[in-house]
C-alpha positions in Angstrom: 0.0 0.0 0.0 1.4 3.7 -0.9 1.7 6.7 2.1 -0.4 8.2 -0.6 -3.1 6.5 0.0 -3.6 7.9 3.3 -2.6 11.3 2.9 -6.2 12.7 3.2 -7.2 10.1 6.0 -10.1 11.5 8.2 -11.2 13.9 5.6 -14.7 13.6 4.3 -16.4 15.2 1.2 -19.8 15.2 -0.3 -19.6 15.3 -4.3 -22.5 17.0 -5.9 -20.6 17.3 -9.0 -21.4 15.7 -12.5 -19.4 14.9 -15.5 -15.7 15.5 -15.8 -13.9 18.3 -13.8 -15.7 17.7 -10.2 -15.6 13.9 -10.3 -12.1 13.9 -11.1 -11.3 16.6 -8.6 -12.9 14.9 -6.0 -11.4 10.8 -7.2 -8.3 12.5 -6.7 -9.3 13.5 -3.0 -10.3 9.8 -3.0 -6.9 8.3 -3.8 -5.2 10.2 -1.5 -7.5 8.8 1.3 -10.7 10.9 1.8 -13.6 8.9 2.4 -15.7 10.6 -0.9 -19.8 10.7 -1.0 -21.0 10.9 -4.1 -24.7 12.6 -3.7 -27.0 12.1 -7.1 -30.7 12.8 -8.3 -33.2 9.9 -7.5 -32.8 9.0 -11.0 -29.0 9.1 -11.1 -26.5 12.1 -13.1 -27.0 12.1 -16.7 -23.3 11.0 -16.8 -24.3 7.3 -16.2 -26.2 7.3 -19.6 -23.1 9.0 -21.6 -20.5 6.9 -23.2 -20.1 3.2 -23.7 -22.5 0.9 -22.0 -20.4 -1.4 -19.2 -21.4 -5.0 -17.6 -22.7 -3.1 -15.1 -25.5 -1.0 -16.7 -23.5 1.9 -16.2 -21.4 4.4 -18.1 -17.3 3.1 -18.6 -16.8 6.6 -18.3 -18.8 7.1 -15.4 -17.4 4.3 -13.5 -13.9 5.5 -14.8 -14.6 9.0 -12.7 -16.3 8.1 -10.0 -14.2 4.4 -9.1 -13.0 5.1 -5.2 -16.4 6.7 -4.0 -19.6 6.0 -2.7 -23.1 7.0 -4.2 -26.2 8.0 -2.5 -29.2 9.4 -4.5 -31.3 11.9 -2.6 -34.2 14.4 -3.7 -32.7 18.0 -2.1 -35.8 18.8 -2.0 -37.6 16.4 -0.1 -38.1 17.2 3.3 -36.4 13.7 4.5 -33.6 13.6 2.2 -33.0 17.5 2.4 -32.5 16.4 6.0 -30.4 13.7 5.6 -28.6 15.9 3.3 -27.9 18.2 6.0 -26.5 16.2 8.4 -23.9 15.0 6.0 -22.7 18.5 5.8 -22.4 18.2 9.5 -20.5 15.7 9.1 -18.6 16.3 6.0 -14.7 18.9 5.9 -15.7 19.4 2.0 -18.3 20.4 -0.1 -17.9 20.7 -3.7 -20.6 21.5 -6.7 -20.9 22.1 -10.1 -24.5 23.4 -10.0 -24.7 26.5 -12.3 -24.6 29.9 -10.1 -27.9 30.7 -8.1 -28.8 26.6 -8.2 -27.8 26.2 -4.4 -29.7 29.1 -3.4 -33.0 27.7 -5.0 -32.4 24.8 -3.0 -32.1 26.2 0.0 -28.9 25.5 0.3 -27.2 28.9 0.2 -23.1 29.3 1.0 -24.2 31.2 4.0 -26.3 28.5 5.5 -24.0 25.9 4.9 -21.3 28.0 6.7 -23.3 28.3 9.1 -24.4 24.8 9.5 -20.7 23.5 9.7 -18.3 26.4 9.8 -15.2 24.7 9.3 -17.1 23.5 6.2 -15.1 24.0 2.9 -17.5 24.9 -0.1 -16.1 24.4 -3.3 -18.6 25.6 -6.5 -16.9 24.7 -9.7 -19.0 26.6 -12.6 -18.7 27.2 -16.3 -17.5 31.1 -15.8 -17.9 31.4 -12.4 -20.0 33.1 -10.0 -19.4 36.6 -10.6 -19.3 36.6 -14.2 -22.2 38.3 -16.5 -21.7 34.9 -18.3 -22.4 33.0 -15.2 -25.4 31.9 -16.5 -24.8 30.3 -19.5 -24.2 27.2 -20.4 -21.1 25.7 -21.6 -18.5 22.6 -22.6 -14.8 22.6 -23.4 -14.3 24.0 -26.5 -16.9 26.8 -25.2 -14.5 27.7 -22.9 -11.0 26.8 -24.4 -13.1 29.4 -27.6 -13.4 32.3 -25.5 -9.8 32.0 -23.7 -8.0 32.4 -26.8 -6.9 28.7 -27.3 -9.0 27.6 -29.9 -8.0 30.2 -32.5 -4.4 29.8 -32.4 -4.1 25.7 -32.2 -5.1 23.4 -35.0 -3.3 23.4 -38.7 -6.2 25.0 -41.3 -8.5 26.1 -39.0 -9.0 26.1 -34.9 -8.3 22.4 -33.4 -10.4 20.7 -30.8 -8.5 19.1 -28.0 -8.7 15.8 -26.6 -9.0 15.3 -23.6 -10.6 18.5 -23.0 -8.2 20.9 -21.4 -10.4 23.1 -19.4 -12.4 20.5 -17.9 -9.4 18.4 -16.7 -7.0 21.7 -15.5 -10.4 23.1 -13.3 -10.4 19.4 -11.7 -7.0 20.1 -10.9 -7.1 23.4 -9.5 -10.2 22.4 -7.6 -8.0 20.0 -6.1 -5.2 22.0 -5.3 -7.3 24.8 -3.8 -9.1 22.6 -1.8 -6.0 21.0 -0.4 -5.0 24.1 0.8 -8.1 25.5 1.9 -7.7 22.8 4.4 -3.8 23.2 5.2 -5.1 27.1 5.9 -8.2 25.5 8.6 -5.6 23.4 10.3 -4.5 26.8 11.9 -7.4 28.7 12.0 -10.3 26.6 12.1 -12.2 28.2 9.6 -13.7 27.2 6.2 -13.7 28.4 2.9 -15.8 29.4 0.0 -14.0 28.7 -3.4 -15.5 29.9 -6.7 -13.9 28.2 -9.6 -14.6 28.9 -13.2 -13.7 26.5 -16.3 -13.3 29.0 -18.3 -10.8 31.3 -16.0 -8.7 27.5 -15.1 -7.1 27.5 -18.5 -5.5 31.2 -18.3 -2.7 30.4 -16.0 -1.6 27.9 -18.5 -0.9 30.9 -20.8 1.7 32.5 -18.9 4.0 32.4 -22.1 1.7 34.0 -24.1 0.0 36.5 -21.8 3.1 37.9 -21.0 3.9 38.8 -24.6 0.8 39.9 -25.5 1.0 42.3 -22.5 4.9 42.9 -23.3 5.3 43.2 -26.6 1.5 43.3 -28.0 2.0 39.9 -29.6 -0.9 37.8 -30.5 -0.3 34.2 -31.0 -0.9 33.1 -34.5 -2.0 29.7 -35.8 1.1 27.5 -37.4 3.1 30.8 -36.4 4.5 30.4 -33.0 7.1 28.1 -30.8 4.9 25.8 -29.4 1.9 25.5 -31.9 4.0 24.3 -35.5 5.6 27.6 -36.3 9.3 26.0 -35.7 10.8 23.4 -37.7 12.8 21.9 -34.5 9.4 21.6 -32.7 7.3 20.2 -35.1 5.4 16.5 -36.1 6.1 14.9 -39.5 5.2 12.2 -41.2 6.8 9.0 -42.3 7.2 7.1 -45.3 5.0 4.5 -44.2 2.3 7.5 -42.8 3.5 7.3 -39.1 4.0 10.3 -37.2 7.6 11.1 -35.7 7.5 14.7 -33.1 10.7 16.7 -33.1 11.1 18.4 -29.8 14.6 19.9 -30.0 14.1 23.1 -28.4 17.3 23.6 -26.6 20.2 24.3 -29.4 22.1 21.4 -28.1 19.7 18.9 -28.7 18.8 20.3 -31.7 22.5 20.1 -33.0 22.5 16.7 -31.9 19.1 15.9 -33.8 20.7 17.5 -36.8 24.5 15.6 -36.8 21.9 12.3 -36.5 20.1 13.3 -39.4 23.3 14.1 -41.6 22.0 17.9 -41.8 25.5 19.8 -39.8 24.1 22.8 -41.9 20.3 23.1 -40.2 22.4 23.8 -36.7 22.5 27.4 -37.3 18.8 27.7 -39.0 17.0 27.4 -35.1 17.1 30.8 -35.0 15.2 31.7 -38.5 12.5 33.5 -38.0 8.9 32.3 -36.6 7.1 30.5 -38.9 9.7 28.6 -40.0 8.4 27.7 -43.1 11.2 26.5 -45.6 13.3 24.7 -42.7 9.9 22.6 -42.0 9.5 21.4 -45.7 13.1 20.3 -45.3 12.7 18.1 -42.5 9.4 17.1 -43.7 11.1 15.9 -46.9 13.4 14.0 -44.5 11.1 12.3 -42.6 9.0 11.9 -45.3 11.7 9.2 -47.2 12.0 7.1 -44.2 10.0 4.7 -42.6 9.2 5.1 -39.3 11.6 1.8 -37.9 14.6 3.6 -39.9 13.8 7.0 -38.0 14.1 5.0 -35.1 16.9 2.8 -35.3 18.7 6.4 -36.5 17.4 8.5 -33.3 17.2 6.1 -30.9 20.2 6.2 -28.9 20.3 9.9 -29.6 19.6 12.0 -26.8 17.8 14.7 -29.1 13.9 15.0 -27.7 12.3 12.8 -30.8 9.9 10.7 -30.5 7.5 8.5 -32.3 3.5 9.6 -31.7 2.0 6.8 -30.1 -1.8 5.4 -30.3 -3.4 4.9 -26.8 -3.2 0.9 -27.2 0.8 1.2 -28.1 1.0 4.2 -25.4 -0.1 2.0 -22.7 1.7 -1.0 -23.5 5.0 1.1 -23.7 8.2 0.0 -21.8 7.5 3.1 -19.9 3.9 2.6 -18.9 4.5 -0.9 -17.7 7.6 -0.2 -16.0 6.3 2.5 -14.1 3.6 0.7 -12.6 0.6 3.6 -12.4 -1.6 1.9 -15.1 -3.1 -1.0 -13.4 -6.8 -2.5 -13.9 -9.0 -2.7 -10.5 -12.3 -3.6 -10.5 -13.9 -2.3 -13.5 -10.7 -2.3 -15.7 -8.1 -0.4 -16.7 -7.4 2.8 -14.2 -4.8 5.3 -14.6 -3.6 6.1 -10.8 -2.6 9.0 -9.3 0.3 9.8 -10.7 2.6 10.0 -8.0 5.2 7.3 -6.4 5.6 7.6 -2.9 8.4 6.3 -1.5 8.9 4.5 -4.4 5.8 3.6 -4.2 2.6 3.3 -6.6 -0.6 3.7 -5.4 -3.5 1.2 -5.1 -6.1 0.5 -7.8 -9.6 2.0 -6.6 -12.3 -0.1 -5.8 -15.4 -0.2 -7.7 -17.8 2.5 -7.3 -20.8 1.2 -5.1 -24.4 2.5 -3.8 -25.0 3.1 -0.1 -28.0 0.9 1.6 -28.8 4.5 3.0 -27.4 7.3 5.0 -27.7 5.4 8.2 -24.5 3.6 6.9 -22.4 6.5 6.5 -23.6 8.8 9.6 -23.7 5.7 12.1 -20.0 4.7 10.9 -18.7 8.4 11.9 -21.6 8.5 15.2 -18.4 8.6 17.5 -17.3 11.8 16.2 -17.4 15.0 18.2 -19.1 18.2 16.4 -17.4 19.1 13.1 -16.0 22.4 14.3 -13.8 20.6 17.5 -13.3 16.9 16.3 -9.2 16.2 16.4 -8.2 14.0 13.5 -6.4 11.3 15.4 -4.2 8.6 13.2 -6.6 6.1 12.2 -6.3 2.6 13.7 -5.3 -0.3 12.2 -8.0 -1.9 10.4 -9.6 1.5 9.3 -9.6 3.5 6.7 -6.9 1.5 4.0 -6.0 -0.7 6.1 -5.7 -4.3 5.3 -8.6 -3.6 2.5 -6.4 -2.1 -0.2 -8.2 1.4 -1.0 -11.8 1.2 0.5 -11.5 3.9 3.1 -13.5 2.8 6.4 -16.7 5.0 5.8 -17.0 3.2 2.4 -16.2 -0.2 3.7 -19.3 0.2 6.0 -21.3 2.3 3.4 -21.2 -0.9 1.0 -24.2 -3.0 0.2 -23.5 -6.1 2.6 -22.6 -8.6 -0.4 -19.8 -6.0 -1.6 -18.0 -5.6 1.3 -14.9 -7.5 2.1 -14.1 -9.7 4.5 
């Protein structure tokens, strides 16, 4: 078993989230320990319907998302599952949502009140333009919000490029994670929780810094096929084979780029990194390189080259790569292949996640945690051996009692 695994031991979240960023930001909560309740519609998230159809009735990609936790379907607003609902933010360190802005409030379940309910409560909305926008409204997907951020228009080769996977959905999972990791560092010293409003559409700007700053420096604005990192240069670039496989030259540092050239038997391309951006004639020259070789020739040429060239990979060849299986953080659990959190601790790689599974109730999750004092004094003592992770691979202890009786192990 990895450390990581109980890194977030004794932390508890309810997931009201749905699709892609908030289920993964809260799975990752999951593999690092926190014991992760999934809260859905009596008729389950729309999510379970979308995608490929597994043995289970259920959406692969669902499953894929949402492996680690447990589900509980309640009506918010239904008197008895409104109050069930409510004593699971008593109980709960994290809150996190994906409702559009003003949703919560219609429910009755304002920040405010749920502050107020459990102050050392964190409350984590995750929206398509956040809460304060005059776009907060609106609806929205991935390339909505990778369109209006100015990474659309400048990637793809004839026209703007979707991306896959979807950039803005999986970098606002991330930051959701990362904020919420230290909104609780920051209430380990002052009690206190949070209110975090995170926007899909503001998560990708930060990954601009590059291009911000030159736009703002130098009035620059990135151009398709016309820039370092999106085809303008020759030395970081993809070209194809003679047997139509794709090779990806990323030489940018001169040294590996006049090692790349000695390999290719081109001394006189050394000096030609610096032509000017787009680097359109030095581009057709190493496509017509690449382009009389076959892709086993490129390789047997570049591969003891330290030069940054590789070949591009499908996802079957990708995750059967010397790499992949050597590192150890592609493994199949329950419902099949996972990819882990990708972190070895102590040389360590983290468990598979069990299966996702449906609470008998909420009786199952409260009355496993009835020992705890009130949510603004309870300590967070080391868990005992036999709880959560222990001796059970990844099934944290609320979700080992949470589990329909016939699921739970041994």
């Amino acid at each position: 078993m990895s450390p990581l695994d109980s890194f977030l031991d004794g932390v508890r979240v309810i997931d009201l989230t749905r699709h892609l960023p908030g289920p993964l930001a809260t799975q990752l909560l999951s593999d690092m320990g926190a014991e992760v309740v999934k809260i859905e519609p009596p008729g389950g998230e729309e999510m379970r319907q979308i995608g490929p159809e597994g043995s289970n009735g259920r959406s692969v990609y669902f499953d894929a998302v949402n492996a680690g936790k447990i589900g509980l379907r309640l009506d918010l607003r239904a008197p008895d599952d409104r109050a069930t609902f409510l004593e699971l933010v008593e109980w709960a360190d994290v809150l996190v949502h994906s409702f559009r802005p003003g949703v919560m409030e219609r429910l009755d379940l304002a920040d405010a009140m749920l502050a107020a309910r459990n102050p050392r409560l964190i409350r984590c909305a995750i929206t398509g333009y956040g809460e304060t926008s005059p776009l907060r409204a609106a609806a929205g997907h991935d390339a909505n919000y990778l369109a209006l951020s100015g990474i659309l228009d400048r990637n793809g080769q004839v026209g703007p490029a979707f991306f896959d996977p979807p950039v803005a959905d999986v970098t606002a999972g991330l930051f959701a994670n990362i904020s919420i990791l230290g909104a609780l560092r920051s209430r380990d010293r002052t009690g206190r929780g949070f209110h975090l409003d995170l926007s899909l559409a503001d998560a990708v700007m930060p990954l601009q810094a590059f291009q911000l700053t030159e736009l703002d420096r130098l009035g620059h604005v990135p151009k398709r096929q016309g820039e370092l990192l999106n085809g303008g240069a020759a030395f970081y670039q993809i070209y194809e084979t003679a047997d139509h496989r794709h090779m990806v030259v990323g030489a940018v540092e001169p040294k590996f780029w006049a090692r790349f050239c000695l390999a290719a038997g081109r001394p006189d391309w050394v000096a030609r990194q610096s032509d000017p951006m787009p680097q359109t004639d030095l581009r057709a020259e190493l496509g017509s390189y690449f382009g009389a070789k076959t892709l086993s020739e490129l390789l047997a040429n570049f591969e003891a080259i330290d030069c940054c060239v590789s070949p591009i990979l499908d996802l079957q060849e990708a995750v059967a790569s010397e790499h992949h299986r050597t590192r150890g953080l592609l493994k199949v659990g329950e419902e099949g292949l996972q990819a882990l959190f990708p972190v070895l601790v102590d040389e360590i790689a983290p468990s598979p996640r069990p299966s996702f599974q449906e609470a008998d109730g909420a009786r199952h999750i409260l009355d496993a945690s009835s020992s705890c004092p009130a949510p603004d004094s309870r300590p967070r003592p080391p868990p005992e051996a036999g709880s959560a992770g222990e001796g059970d691979g990844h099934r944290p202890g609320v979700l080992r009692a949470a589990a329909p009786a016939g699921d739970r192990p041994a």
